[in-house]
N, C-alpha and C positions, 0 to 999 in steps of 0.2 A: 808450688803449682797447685790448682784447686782443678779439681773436677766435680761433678754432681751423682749424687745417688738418689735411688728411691728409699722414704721410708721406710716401705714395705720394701719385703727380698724379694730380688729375680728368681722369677719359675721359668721350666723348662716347657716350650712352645706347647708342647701337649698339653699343659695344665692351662699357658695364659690362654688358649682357645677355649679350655672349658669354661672356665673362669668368663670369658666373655658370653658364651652362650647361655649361662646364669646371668649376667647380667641385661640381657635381651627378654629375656622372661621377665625376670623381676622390674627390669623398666614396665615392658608391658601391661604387666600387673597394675603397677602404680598408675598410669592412664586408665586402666579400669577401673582401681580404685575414686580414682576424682571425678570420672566423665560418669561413674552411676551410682555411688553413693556418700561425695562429699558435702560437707558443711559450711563451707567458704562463702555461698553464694546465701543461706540463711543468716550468717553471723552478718556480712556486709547488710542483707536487707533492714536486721535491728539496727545496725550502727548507723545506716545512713536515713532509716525512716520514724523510726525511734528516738534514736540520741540527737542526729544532725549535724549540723557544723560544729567544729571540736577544736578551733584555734586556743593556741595554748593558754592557761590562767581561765578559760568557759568552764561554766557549769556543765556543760555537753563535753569539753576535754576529760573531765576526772569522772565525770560518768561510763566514757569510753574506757579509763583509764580498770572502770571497777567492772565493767559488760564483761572487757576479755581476760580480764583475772579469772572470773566466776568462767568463763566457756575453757581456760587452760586447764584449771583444777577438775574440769570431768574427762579429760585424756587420760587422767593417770601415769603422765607425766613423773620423774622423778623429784623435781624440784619445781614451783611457782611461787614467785614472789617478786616486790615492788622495787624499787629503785628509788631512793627520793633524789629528784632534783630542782633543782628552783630556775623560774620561768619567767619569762617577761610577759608583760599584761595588757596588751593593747590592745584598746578598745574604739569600735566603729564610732559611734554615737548613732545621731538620727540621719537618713539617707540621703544622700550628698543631691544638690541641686545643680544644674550650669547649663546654659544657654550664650549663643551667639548673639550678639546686640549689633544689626547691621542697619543704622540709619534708627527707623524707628519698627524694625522689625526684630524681630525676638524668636531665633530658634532654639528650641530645647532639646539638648545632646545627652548623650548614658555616659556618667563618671561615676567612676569608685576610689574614693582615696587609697593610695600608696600605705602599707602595712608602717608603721613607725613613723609616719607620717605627721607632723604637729596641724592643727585645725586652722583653717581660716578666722581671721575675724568675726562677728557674731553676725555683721551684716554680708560678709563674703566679701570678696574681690573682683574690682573690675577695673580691668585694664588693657591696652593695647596688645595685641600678642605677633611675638617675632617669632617665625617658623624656622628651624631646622634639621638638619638630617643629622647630627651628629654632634660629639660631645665637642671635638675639633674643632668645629663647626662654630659650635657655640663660644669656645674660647676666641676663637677670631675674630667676635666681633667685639669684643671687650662690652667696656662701658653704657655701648649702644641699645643692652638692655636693661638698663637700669629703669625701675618703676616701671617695668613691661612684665606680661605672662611669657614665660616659653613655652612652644610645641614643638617638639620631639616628636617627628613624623618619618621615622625609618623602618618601612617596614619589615616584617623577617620575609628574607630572601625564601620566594615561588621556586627557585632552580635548584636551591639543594633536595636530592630525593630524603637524605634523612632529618630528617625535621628538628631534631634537637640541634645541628650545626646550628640552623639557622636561630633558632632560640640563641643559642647561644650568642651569636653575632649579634642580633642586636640588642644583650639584654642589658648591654651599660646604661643606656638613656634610661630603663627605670632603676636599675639599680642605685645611681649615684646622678640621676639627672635634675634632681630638686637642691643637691648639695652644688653642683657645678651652675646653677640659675643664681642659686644665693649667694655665694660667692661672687658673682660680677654685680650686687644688686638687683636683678629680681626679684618682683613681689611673689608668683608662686610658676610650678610646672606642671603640664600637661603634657600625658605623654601615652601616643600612638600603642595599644593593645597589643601584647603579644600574642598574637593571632594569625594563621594563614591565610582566614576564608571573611569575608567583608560579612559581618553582622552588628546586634546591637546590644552587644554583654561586653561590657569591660569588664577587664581583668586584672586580678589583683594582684600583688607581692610585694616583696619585701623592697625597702630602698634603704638606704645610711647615708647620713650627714657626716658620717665620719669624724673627722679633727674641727669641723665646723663649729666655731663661737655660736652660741644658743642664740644671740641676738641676728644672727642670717641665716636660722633657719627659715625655709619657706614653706609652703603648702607643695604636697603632690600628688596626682590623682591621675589614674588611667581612665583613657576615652576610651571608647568604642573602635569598631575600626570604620564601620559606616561614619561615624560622628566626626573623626580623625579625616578623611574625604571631604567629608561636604565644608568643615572646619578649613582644612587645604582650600579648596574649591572656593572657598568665599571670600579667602585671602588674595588669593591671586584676581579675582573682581575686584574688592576694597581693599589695601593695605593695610588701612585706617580705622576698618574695624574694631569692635573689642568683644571681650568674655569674658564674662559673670560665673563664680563659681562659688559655692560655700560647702564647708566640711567639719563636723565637729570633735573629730577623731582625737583620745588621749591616749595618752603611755598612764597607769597607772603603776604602783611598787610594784617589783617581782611577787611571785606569790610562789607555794608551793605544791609542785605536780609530782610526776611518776611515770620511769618505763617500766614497764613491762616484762615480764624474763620466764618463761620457763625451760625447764630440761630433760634430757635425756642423757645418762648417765654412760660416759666410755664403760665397754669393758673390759680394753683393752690397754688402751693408752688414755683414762679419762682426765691427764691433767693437758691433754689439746684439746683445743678448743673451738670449735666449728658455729659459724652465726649466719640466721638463716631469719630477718626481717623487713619491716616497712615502718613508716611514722603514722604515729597515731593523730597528730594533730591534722585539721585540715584549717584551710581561710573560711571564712564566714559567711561568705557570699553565698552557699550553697554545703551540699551534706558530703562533698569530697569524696565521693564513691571511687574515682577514678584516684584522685592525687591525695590521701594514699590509702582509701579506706580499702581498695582491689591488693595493694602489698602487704597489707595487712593481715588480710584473710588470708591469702594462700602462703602466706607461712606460717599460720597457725594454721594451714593446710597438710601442710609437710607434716610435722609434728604426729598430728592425729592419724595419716597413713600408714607413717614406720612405728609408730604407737599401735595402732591397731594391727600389722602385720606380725607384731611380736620380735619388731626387726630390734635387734642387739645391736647398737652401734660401736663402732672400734673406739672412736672419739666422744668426748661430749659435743653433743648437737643441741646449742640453746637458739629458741624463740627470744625472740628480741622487739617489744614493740618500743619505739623511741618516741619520745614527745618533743615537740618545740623544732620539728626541722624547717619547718615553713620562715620563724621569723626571729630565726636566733640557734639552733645548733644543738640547744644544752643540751639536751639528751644523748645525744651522739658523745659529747665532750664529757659528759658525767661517765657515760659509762665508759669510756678509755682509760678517766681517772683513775676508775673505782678497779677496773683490770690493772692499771700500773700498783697500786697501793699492792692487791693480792699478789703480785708477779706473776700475774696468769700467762698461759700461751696459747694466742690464736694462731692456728694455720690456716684460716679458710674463714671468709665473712661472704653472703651473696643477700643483696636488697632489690627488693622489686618496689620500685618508685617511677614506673614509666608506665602506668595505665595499665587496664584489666583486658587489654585486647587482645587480641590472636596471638601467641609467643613464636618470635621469632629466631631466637639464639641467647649468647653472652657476649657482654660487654665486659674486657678481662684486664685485673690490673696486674700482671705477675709477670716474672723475669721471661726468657726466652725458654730457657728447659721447662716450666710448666703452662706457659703457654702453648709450647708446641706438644705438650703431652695431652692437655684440655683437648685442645683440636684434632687431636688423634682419636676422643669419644663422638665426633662427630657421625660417622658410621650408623650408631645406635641411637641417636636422634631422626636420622633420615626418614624412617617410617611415621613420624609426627611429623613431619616440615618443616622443624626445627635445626637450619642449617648455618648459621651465623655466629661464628666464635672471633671475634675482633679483640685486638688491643687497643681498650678506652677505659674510658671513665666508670666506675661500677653504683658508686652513691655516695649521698652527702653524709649518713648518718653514719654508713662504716665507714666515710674516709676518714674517723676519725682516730678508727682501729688500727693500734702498733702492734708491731712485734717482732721479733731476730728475721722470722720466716713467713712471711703470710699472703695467701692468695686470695685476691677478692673479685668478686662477679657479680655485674646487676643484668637481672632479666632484662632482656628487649624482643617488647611486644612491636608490633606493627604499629609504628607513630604517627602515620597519616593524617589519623583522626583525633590524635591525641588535643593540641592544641587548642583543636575544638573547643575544650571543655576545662582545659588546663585554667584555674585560679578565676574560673567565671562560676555564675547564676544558675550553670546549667548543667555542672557537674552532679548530679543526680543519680539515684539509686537507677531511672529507670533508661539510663545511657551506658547500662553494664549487661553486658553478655553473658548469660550463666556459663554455656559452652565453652568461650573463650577464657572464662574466670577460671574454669575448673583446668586447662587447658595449661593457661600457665604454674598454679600450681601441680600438677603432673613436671611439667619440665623442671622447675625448682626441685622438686621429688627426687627428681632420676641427678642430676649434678651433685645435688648435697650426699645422694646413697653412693656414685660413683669416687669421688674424693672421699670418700669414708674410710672407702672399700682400699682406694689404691693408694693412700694418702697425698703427699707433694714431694716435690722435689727438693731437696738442701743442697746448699753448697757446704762442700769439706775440704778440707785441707790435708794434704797426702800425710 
């Protein structure tokens, strides 16, 4: 029969009360600490107005990669140092063109190719386009689109309040919707912006051809969401229609990048492991303040607070900035390697990759005893606003982190407005909140100091 214990020992009510009314200060603290003299919001302004876009294998990635090296090592930090991993290289080329050809009229619509995307022809493609809502959708009609464009016009669902559901729901059509076009024979795909609100920034990400023979691959490229309308709009007038698109986008070789790492040294238990990051790389399109130059910062946030507080951690508490999570992973995968190689042990990974806005809780991925013991520090969040401890998804860069026993948790900010800005034009230094920046790392702060303190939960065997 198995029951759970704490790593730490049980104290007697008198003490875990004290114990909590230190931890109500020293949260506090930490809120003061970031809301009047952090650095989070200067490091993002160089990264995002300085360096710029940082898609992996850029000139702007390994700049990024050498900025927060140089800003870890003046923490005093116990350890900083590089991680090599090697990257995939995909490159934009010159700014993608496409227009509606209705009759002898010529509308000009906003596309951005699909991240891994291979280039149109040098003169572009033009061709009739079949509209549908789905990849189903698409399979249904077999053969019927062969020598046709597909659109991919599903948009993310208005009715769910949390926003990333809805991302999520519709993000197969770009994920795998130029693989599932070439496959029946189409010539390329177009595919409706993951976006909430109607504007004229398409957005960008990743897609895979997967097991697809190189000779079907197609073109893919996000529309706008006004473009993806009027596009609609013009179909249901003419069927007969067509569009014009050209992209000169390559894959060149891997090359080699770098995470990021510094630390703070158990001094207690310092062979556990506590990870506390965001991805350094952003898409091109723009200087990624939001997705993830804002995660970035505020855990090289954290760091600098319990660094300057003189806080002694029971656990090693490593910064972690990862490279390549936008269009391929490696970074996340190198460094689980590079932990399996050492036989390190993490208990505790938390990533902030959901925008630099108002913080509103954790996203938690851990058994029931430490989930229900998380949502037991809700309490000591209340006075910040920070009420929302869910079981979900936490990130892409720690889900790559194993281990016997490990808890992980991604910030969530208020998502609203997130999509906004998510993999567009307009993700920009000057769409970040210093308040809000600083705001969520304070709450990063107080979770990583509270799991420190009380460790997790294990399962044992009588």
């Amino acid at each position: 029969m198995k029951k759970t214990i704490l790593l730490t020992a049980l104290v007697l009510n008198g003490l875990t009360l004290f114990a909590q009314s230190n931890d109500e200060k020293n949260i506090k603290l930490f809120y003061k600490k970031a809301l009047t003299e952090a650095k989070c919001y200067t490091w993002l302004e160089y990264l995002s107005n300085d360096i710029g876009s940082r898609l992996s294998g850029s000139k702007g990635a390994e700049q990024a990669v050498e900025y927060t090296k140089r800003q870890l090592e003046t923490l005093g930090l116990d350890k900083v140092y590089l991680q090599e991993v090697m990257v995939p290289h995909w490159v934009r080329g010159e700014k993608e063109t496409a227009y509606i050809l209705d009759g002898k009229t010529k509308i000009v619509v906003p596309i951005c190719a699909l991240g891994a995307s291979v280039a149109t022809p040098k003169g572009g493609i033009t061709a009739e386009v079949v509209e549908v809502k789905s990849i189903d959708e698409l399979r249904s009609l077999g053969d019927k689109v062969k020598g046709k464009i597909v659109f991919f016009n599903r948009p993310m669902n208005p009715e769910n309040v949390g926003t990333f559901d809805s991302y999520s729901e519709a993000g197969d059509q770009r994920r795998i919707g130029a693989k599932e076009a070439g496959q029946l024979g189409a010539v390329g795909a177009i595919v409706r912006s993951l976006n909430l609100r109607l504007d004229d920034f398409p957005h960008a990400g990743n897609q895979s051809y997967g097991d697809l023979p190189k000779d079907k691959y197609v073109p893919g490229a996000a529309i706008s969401t006004n473009g993806a309308e009027l596009l609609s709009k013009s179909l249901k007038a003419n069927p007969s229609l067509k569009f014009y698109f050209k992209q000169s986008c390559e894959t060149l070789p891997d090359v080699l990048s770098h995470n990021v790492i510094g630390e703070l040294t158990g001094t207690v238990t310092p062979e556990n492991i506590m990870v506390v990051g965001g991805h350094l790389d952003s898409w091109d399109l723009a200087d990624g303040s939001h997705d993830d130059g804002a995660g970035v910062v505020q855990s090289m946030e954290v760091v600098r607070i319990l660094k300057n507080l003189n806080y002694k951690p029971k656990n090693t508490i490593r910064v972690v900035l990862f490279m390549n999570e936008e269009n391929g992973g490696k970074g996340g995968a190198k460094y689980e390697e590079v932990a399996k190689q050492k036989n390190e042990n993490h208990i505790f990974a938390l990533e902030s990759d959901s925008g630099g806005f108002t913080p509103r809780g954790f996203s938690l991925e851990a058994d029931d005893a430490n989930l229900k013991k998380i949502q037991g520090f809700a309490p000591l969040f209340e006075p910040y606003f920070v009420n929302t401890f869910v079981k979900g998804h936490s990130g892409s860069d720690i889900d790559h982190i194993t281990s016997k026993t490990i808890v992980k948790a991604g910030l969530m900010p208020d998502s609203q407005r997130y999509f906004d800005y998510h993999h567009a034009a307009n993700d920009k230094f000057d769409a970040i909140n210093k308040r809000e920046l600083e705001l969520g790392a304070a709450t990063m702060t107080s979770l990583v100091y509270l799991i420190d303190q009380t460790g997790i939960i294990l399962p044992t065997a009588n």
